[in-house]
N, C-alpha and C positions, 0 to 999 in steps of 0.2 A: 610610588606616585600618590599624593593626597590627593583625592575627587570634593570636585565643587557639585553642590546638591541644591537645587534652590526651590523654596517650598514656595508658591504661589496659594494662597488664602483665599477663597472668593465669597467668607460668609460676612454677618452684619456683625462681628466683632462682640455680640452678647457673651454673657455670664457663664449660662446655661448653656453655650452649643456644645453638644459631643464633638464637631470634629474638631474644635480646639484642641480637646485635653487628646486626641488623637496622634495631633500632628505635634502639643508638645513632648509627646511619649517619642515618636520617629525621632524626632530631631533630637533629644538626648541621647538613642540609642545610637544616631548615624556620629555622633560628635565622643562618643565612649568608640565607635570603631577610626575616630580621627576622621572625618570628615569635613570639611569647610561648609555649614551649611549660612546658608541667606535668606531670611524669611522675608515677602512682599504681604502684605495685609491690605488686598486692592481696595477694601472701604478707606482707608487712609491714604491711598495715591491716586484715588477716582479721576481725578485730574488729570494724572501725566500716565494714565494707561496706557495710551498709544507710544508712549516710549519703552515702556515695558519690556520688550522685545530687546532692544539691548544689553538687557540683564544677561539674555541668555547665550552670548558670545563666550563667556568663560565657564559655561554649565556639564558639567557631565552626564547628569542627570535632574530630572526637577522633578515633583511632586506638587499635582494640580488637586488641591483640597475645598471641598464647599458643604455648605449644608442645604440641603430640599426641605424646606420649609413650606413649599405648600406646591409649588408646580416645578421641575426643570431645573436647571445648574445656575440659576439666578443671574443677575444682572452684568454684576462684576467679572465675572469669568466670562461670560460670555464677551464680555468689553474685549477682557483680555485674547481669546482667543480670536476677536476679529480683526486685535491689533496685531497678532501672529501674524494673520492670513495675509495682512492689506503691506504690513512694514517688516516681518519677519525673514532673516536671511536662511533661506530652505536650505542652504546648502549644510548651514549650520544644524538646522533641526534636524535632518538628517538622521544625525548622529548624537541624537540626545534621549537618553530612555526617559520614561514618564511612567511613573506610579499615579494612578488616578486614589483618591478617598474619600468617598462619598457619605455620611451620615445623616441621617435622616430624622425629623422628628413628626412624619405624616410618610403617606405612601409615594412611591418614586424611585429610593433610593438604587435599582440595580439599572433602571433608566436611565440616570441621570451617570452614573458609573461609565455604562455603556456610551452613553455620548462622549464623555471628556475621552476616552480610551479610540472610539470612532474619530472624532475631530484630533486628534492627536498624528494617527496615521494617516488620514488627507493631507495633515500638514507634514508628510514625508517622517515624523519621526517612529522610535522605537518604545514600543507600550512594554511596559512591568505589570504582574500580575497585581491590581491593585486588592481594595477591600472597600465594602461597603455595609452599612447594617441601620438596621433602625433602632432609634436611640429613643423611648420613650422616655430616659432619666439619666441626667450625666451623672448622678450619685452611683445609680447601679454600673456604669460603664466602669466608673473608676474603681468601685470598690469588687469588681470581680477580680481576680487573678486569671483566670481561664482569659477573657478578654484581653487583659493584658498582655501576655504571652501572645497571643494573634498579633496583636499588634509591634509587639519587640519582632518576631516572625518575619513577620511584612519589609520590616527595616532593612532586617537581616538580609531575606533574598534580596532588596531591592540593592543592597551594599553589593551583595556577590553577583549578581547581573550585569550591574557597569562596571567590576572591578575586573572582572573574565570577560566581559564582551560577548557575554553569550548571543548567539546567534537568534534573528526571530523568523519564522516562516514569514513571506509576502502576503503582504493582503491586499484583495481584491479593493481596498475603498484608494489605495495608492494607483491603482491600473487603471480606475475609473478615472481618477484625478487626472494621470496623467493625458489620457484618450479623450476625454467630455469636457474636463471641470477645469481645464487650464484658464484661469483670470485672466483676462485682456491684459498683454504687459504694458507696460508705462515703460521700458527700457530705461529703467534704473539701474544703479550700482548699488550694492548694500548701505555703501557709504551715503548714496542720496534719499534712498529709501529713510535710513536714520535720520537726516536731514528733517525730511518728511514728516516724520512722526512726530521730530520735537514741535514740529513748525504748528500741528493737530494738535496738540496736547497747550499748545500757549493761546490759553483762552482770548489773550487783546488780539496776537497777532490773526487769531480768526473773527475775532469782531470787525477788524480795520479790513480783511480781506475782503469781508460779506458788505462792509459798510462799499468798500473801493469797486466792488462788484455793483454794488446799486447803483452807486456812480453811475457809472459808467452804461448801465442798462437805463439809467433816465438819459445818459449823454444821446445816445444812440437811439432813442425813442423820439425823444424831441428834433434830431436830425429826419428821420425816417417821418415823423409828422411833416416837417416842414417842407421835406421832398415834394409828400403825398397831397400838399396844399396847391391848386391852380395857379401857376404861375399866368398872372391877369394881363400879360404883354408879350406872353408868348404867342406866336405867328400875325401877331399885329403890325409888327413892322414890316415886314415878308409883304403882307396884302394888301400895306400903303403903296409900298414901294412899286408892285406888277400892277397897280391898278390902270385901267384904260377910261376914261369916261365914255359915256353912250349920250349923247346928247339926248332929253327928250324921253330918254328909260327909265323908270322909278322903280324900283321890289326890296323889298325884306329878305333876309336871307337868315338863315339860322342852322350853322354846322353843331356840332356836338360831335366829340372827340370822345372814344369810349370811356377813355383815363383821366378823364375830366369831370367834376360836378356840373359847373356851367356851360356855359354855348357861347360859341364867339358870334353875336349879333353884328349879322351887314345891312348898313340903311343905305344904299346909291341911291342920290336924285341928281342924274345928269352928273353933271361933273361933281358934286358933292358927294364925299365918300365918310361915312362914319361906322366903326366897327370899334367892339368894345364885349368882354364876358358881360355877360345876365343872362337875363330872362324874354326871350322876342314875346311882343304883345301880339302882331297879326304878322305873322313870316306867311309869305308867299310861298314859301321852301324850305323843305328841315332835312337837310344830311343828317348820316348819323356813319360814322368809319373809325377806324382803329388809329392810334398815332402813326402807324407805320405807314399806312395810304398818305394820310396826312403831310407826313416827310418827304414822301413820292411826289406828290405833286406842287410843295413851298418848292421842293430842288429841281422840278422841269423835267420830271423824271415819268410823269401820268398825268393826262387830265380828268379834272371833271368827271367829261362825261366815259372816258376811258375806265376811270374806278365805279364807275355807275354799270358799265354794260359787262365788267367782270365778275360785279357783284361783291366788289371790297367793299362797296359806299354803298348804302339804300335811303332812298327818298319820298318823302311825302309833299306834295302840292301839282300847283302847274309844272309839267315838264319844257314848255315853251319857254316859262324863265328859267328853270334849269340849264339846258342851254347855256345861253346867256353869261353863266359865270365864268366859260373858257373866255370867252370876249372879254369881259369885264375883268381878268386877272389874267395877266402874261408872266408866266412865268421863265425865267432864261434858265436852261439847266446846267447844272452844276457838277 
C-alpha cells in the first residue's frame, strides 16, 4: 500500500530558513521509500486555510513544520490548526500520525515542538517522534552530515510508524478534551462543516455576509427605534370616546405612562374635552402608572381611583379632582 504524507509548512517562505532545507531533505527521503508526498506552504494559501482541512481526508500521515523566529509556531499554523479544530473531520484525525519540526533561529524551539505535538492530540490524532533544533546558520545545517543523518532518521521512523501502525499510549490532553473541552456542536456533517470552511475562506462571500448582517442590524434598529418612539394617538381615542361632561368642572390633568417620554395632557372645561401628548403648563393632577394599569383601566378592567388605592398609579395635586376622572371617563369593560 503507497501512504499519502502531507507536509504542512507554516514559515515565511525565506532563503535562509533551516526548516525548509529540513522538510526538503524528509520529503525526498519519504518519496526514495515511495511515498505520495503533498506539500502546503500556508504563506501561499493564507487565503484558503480554513479549507485546508480537506487536504487531510486522503492523509496517512502529515508533517506540521514552522520556524520560531522570535515567539510561538507563528501565525499560519496556527490559522491552520484552528481550521482543524473549527472545520476538521475528527473522525479522520483520529487516525492520522503527525511528525511535528520545529527550527528555530532565536529561543523556543522545544516549546513551540511541544505545542504542535500537544494541539495535534486535542485534535484526537496520533503524534510521531518529531525533531527540533536551533538553527543559528542554514549553511552549517546543510553542510553537517551528522545532521543530516537525524534528519534522514526522522523520515525513516516517521515511514515505519504509519506503515506498521504502531500503536501510541493515551494521553491525557485527549481525556481532558473529551470531559471539559468538547466545542459547542453546531451538528454538522463533515460534508457541511467543508461546506463551511469553503464558505470562510471566500473573502466576498464574507464581505457580503458581514455586509447583509449590517443590513439587517440597521433593518432591525430602525424597527426597534420606531417601536420605542410615543406613539401620539395612542389612548386618545379610548378617552374621547368614555368621556362624560361635568357641566361647570374645569382641571388639567397630566398622566405619564412609564414607557413613554411624554404625558397625555387632559384640558375638561365642561363639556369641552381636549387631550393631546406634551408637556402640561399648570395640571391640577399628575399620574404617573405603568402601560399595564393603563390597559386596565382604557378596557374597564380598574379605575382611577382603584389603581391609586393599590398603589399601581401615584399622584401628585388636589385629590378632590382626582376623583373626578372616574366620572369624567367611563369606561365599558371589555
Amino acid at each position: 500500500m503507497i501512504l499519502n504524507i502531507n507536509i504542512y509548512y507554516g514559515g515565511r517562505g525565506i532563503i535562509d530558513d533551516p526548516t525548509i532545507f529540513v522538510i526538503n531533505k524528509m520529503q525526498e527521503i519519504l518519496e526514495e521509500l515511495r511515498v505520495n508526498v503533498t506539500r502546503y506552504n500556508l504563506y501561499e494559501l493564507k487565503n484558503t486555510i480554513p479549507t485546508l482541512p480537506q487536504t487531510l481526508k486522503d492523509a496517512d500521515g502529515i508533517i506540521l513544520a514552522t520556524t520560531v523566529e522570535w515567539y510561538g509556531i507563528g501565525g499560519y499554523m496556527q490559522h491552520f490548526l484552528d481550521a482543524c479544530w473549527l472545520f476538521g473531520d475528527k473522525e479522520k484525525i483520529a487516525g492520522i500520525y503527525m511528525c511535528p519540526v520545529v527550527m528555530s533561529t532565536t529561543y523556543g524551539e522545544r516549546e513551540a515542538k511541544l505545542n504542535l505535538s500537544t494541539a495535534w492530540e486535542i485534535l484526537g490524532g496520533l503524534p510521531c517522534s518529531g525533531m527540533c533544533g536551533y538553527i543559528e546558520n542554514t549553511v552549517m545545517l546543510e553542510m553537517n552530515e551528522q545532521y543530516i543523518r537525524i534528519i534522514e532518521k526522522k523520515a525513516e521512523n516517521m515511514y515505519r510508524s504509519i506503515n506498521q501502525h504502531i500503536a501510541c499510549f493515551p494521553a491525557s490532553n485527549q481525556a481532558v478534551k473529551q470531559k471539559i473541552a468538547v466545542p459547542k456542536g453546531t451538528n454538522l456533517t463533515p460534508q457541511e462543516t467543508e461546506q463551511l470552511s469553503q464558505y470562510v475562506s471566500d473573502d466576498s462571500y464574507v464581505q457580503r455576509q458581514k455586509q447583509d448582517i449590517q443590513e439587517l442590524a440597521s433593518l432591525f434598529r430602525d424597527r426597534l427605534s420606531e417601536e420605542g418612539k410615543d406613539n401620539e394617538e395612542e389612548y386618545l381615542a379610548e378617552l374621547r370616546k368614555a368621556f362624560v361632561p361635568q357641566a361647570g368642572f374645569r382641571a388639567e390633568y397630566s398622566i405619564g405612562i412609564d414607557e413613554k417620554k411624554k404625558k397625555i395632557v387632559i384640558l375638561v372645561d365642561g363639556s369641552k374635552l381636549e387631550c393631546s401628548y406634551g408637556v402640561p403648563e399648570r395640571a391640577d393632577v399628575e399620574v404617573q402608572l405603568g402601560r399595564a394599569a393603563m390597559e386596565d383601566i382604557i378596557n374597564g378592567r380598574m379605575t382611577f381611583q382603584r389603581a391609586f388605592m393599590s398603589g399601581v398609579m401615584k399622584t401628585k395635586g388636589d385629590f378632590r379632582i382626582l376623583r373626578t376622572l372616574d366620572q369624567l371617563f367611563q369606561f365599558d369593560e371589555k
